[in-house]
C-alpha positions as CSV (number, residue, x, y, z in Angstrom):
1,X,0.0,0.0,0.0
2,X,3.0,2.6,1.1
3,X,4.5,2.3,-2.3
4,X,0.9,2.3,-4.5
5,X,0.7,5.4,-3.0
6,X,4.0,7.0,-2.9
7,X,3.8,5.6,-6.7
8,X,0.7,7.7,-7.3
9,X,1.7,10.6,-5.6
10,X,4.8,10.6,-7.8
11,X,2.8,10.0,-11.2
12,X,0.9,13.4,-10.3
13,X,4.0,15.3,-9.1
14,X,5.6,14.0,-12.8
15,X,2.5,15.4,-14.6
16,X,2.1,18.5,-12.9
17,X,5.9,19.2,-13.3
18,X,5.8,18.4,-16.9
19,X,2.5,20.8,-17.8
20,X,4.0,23.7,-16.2
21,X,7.5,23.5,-17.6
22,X,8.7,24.5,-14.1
23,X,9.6,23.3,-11.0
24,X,8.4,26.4,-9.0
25,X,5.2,26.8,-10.8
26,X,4.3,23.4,-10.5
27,X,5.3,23.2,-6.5
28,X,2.4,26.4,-6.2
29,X,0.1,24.2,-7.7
30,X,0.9,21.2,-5.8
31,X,0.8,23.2,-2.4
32,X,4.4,21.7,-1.7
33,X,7.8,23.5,-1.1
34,X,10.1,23.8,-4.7
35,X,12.9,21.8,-3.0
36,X,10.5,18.6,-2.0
37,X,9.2,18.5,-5.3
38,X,12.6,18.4,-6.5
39,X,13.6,15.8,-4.1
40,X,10.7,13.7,-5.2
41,X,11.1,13.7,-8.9
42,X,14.6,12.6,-8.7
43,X,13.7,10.0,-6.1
44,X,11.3,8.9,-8.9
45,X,13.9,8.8,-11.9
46,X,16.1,7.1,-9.4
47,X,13.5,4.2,-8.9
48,X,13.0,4.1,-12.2
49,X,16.5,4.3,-13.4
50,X,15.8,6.6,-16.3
51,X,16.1,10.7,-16.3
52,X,12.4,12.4,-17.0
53,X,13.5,15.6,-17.1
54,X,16.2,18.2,-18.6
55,X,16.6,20.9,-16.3
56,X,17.6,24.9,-16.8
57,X,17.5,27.2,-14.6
58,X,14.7,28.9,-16.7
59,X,12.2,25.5,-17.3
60,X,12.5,22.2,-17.7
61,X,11.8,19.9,-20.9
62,X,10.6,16.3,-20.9
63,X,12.9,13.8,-22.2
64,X,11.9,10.9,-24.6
65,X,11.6,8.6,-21.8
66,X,9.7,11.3,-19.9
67,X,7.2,12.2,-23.1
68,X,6.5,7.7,-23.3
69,X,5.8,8.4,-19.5
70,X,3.8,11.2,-19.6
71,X,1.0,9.6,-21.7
72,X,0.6,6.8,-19.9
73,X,0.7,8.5,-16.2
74,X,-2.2,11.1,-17.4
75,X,-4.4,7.6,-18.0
76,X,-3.7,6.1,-14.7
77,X,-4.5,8.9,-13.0
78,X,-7.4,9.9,-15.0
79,X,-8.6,6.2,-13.9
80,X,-7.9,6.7,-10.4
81,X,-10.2,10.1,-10.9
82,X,-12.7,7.8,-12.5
83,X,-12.9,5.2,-9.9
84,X,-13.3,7.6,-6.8
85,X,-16.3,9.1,-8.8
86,X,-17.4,5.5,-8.7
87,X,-17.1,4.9,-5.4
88,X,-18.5,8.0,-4.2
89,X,-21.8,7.7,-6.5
90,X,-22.4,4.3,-4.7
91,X,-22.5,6.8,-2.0
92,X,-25.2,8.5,-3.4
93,X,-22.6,11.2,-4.6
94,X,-23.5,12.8,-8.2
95,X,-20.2,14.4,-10.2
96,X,-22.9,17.4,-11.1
97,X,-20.7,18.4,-13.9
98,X,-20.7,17.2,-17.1
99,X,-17.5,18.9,-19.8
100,X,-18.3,18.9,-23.2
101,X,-16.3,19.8,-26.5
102,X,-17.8,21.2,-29.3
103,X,-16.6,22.6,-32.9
104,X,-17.6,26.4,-32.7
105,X,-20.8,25.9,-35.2
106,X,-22.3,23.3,-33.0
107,X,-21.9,25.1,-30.2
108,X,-23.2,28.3,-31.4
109,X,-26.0,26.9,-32.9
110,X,-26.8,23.5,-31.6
111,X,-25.8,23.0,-27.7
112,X,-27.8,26.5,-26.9
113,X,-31.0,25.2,-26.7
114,X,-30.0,21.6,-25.7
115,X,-27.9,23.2,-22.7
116,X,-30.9,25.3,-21.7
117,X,-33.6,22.8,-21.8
118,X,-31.4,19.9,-19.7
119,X,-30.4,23.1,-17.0
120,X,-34.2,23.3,-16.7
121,X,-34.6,19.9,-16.2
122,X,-31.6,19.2,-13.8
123,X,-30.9,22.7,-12.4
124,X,-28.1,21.3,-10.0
125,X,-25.7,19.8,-12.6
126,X,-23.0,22.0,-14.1
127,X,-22.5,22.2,-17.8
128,X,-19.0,23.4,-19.4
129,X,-18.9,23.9,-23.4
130,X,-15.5,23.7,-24.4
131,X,-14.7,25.3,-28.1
132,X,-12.4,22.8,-30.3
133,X,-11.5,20.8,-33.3
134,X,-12.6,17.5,-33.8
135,X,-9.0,16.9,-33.1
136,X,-7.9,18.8,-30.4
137,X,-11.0,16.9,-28.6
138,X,-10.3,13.6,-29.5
139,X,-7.4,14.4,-27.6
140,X,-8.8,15.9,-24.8
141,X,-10.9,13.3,-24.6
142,X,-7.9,10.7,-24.4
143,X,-6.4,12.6,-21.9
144,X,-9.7,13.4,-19.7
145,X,-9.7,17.0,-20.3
146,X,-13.5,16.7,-21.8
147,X,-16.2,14.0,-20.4
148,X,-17.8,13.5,-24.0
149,X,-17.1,15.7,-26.9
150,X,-18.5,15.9,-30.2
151,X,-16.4,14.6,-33.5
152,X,-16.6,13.5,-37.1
153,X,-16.7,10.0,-37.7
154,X,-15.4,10.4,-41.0
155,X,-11.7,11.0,-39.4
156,X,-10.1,8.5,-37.7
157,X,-11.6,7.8,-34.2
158,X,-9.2,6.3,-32.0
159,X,-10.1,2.8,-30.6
160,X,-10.0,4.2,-26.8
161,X,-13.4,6.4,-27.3
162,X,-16.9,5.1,-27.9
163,X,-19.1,6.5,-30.0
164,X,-22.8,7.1,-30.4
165,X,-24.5,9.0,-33.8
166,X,-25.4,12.6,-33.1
167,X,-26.4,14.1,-36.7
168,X,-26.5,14.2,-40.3
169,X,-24.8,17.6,-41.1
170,X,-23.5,19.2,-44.6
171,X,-20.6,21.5,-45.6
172,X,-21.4,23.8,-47.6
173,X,-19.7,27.3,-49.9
174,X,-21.0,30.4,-47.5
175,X,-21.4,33.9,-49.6
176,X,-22.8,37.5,-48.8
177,X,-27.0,37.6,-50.4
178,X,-25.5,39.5,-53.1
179,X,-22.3,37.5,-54.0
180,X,-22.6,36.3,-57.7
181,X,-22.8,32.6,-56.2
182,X,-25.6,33.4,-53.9
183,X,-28.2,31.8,-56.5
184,X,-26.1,29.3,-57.5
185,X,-27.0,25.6,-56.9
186,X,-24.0,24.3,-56.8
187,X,-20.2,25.0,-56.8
188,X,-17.3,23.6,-58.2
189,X,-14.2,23.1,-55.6
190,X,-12.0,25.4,-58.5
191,X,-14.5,27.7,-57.9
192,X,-14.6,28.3,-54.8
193,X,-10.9,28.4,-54.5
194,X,-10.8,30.9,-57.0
195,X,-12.4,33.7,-54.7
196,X,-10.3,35.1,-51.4
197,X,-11.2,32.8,-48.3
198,X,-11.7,33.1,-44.5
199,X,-11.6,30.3,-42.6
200,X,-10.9,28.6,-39.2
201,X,-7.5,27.4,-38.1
202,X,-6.1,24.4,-38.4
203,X,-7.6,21.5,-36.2
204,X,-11.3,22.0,-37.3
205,X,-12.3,19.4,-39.3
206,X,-13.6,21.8,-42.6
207,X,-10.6,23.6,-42.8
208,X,-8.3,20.3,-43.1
209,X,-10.8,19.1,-45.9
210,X,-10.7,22.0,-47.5
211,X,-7.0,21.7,-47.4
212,X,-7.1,18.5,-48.8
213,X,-9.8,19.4,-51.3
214,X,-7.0,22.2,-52.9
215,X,-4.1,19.7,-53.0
216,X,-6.6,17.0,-54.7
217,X,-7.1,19.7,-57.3
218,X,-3.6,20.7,-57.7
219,X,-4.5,24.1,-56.5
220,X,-2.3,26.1,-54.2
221,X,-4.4,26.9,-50.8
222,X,-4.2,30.7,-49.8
223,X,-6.1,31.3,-47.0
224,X,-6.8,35.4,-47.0
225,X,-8.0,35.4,-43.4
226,X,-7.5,32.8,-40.6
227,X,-9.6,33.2,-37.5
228,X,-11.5,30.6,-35.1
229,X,-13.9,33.6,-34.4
230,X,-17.3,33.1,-36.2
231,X,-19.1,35.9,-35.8
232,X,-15.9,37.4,-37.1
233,X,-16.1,35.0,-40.4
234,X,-19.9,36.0,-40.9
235,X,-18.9,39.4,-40.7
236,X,-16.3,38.6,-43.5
237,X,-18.4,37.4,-45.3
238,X,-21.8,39.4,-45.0
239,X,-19.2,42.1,-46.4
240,X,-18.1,40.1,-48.9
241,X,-14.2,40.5,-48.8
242,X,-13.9,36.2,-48.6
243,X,-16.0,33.0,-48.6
244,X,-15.8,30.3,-46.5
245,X,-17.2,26.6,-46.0
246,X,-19.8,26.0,-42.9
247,X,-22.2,23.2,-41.6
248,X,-25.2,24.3,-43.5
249,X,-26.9,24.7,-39.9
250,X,-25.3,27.9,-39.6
251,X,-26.7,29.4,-43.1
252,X,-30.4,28.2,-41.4
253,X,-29.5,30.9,-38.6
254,X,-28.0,33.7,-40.1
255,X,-29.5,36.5,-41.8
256,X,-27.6,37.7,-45.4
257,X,-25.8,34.9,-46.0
258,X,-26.6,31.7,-48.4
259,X,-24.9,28.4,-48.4
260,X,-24.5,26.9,-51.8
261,X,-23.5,23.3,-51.8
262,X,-20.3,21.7,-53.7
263,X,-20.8,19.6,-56.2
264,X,-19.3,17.2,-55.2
265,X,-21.7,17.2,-51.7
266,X,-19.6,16.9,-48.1
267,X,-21.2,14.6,-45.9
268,X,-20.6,14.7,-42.4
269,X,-21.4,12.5,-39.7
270,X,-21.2,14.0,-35.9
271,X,-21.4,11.7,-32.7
272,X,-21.2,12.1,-29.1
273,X,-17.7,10.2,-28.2
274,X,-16.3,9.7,-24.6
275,X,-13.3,7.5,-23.2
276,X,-14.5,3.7,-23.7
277,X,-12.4,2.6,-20.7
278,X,-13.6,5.6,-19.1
279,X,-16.3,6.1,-15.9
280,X,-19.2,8.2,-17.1
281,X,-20.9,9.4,-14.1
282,X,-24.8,9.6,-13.6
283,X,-24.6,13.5,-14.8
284,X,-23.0,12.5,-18.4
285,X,-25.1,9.6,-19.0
286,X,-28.1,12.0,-18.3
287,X,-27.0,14.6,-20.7
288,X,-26.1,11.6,-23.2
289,X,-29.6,10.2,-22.8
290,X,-31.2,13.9,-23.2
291,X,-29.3,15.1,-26.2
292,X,-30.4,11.6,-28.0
293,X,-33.9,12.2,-26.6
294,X,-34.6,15.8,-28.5
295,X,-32.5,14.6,-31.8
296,X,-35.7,11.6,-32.0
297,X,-38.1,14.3,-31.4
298,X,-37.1,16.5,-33.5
């Protein structure tokens, strides 16, 4: 028991140490003095018999051995996390959070509603809305950053999460009313990249197929404006200095602008995901259960 816990104690003294880059910083966080934080990470290497960490006097960086480390200590503790939340539901403990990742279109124009009709029904559970890539949340899913999170299940999706089918949702060309394609009923991908573009960073799943789209076509991608603001995007366009490519959800909400679908048509298919080896508590399998309950009624 001594050294399942000492061994714990050191995985979260190693991850702390490693997300802050700094010994001092981390040793605030922990609520421990700098110098038995330093004592305890080399007691660790020294069990271990590898080095985790290159030091400066300005930060510290992992080392291979400590980046191999790194991902598996974030699970075991995450599991740990997990487990307790088990134990204290037994109890009749609820978690009364639930963290969710969205893209920036579904939660600007999806989650709003959903969010406020399950706070009416549970008013005591917590809800976070977290604005991502599909990416950047399969990874914060992975490393339990994010309870369930909402991806593409066109990309990849790792074999740690499970998922469950959310939507039906379409990409489509997003002009100003009065752009020249606005009455158009369909566009050409040479088309489109033919005009100046705005369009999110790198991470959300429409810019990388957009991306992939131009090197398909041999066409050189020049993005005119990059921004993961989308009120800043509409504004863009509204005043036609670019075009972009949106879920065709957020043309059925905004005034002055028209979506015009490609010809060749981009299918997406969004689900709810969470870790499969993961403990959702009573609060996420609510919200699961009451997002699936208004997609049926609707």
């Amino acid at each position: 028991m001594y050294f399942v816990y000492h061994g714990l104690k050191h995985l979260k003294y190693f991850v702390t140490v490693a997300e802050f880059g700094h010994f001092t910083q981390a040793a605030k966080a922990l609520h421990i003095a700098q110098p038995a934080l330093s004592i305890a990470i080399k007691k660790f290497e020294q069990q271990l018999g590898m080095t985790l960490f290159r030091r400066s006097e300005r930060q510290v960086e992992l080392t291979d051995e400590g980046r191999v480390l790194l991902k598996h200590a974030k699970r075991v503790l995450q599991q740990i996390d997990d487990a307790k939340l088990a134990m204290d539901e037994l109890k009749g403990l609820e978690k009364g959070e639930v963290r969710l990742g969205a893209p920036s279109m579904m939660g600007s124009y999806f989650f709003p509603q959903v969010f406020m009709a399950f706070k009416s029904r549970y008013p005591k559970l917590k809800l976070t809305l977290v604005d991502a890539g599909t990416s950047s949340i399969r990874r914060m899913l992975l490393d339990g950053e994010l309870d369930i999170g909402v991806i593409n299940l066109d990309e990849r999706v790792p074999d740690d999460l499970e998922t469950d089918h959310l939507l039906h949702s379409e990409m489509v060309a997003v002009v100003s009313e009065d752009h020249p394609f606005a009455n158009r009923k369909s566009l050409r991908f040479e088309e489109f990249f033919e005009q100046d573009l705005v369009m999110f960073k790198h991470g959300y799943f429409h810019r990388d197929y957009i991306e992939a789209k131009a090197k398909q076509h041999n066409i050189e991608f020049d993005c005119a404006f990059e921004t993961n603001l989308l009120p800043l995007i509409l504004s863009i366009v509204r005043k036609e200095f670019a075009i972009t490519a949106l879920l065709e959800l957020v043309t059925q909400h905004e005034p002055n602008i028209v979506g015009v679908p490609f010809e060749e048509p981009v299918k997406l298919d969004l689900a709810l995901a969470w870790r499969k080896n993961g403990y959702l508590s009573i609060a996420e399998r609510t919200f699961i259960d009451f997002v699936k309950t208004l997609i049926n009624r609707r």
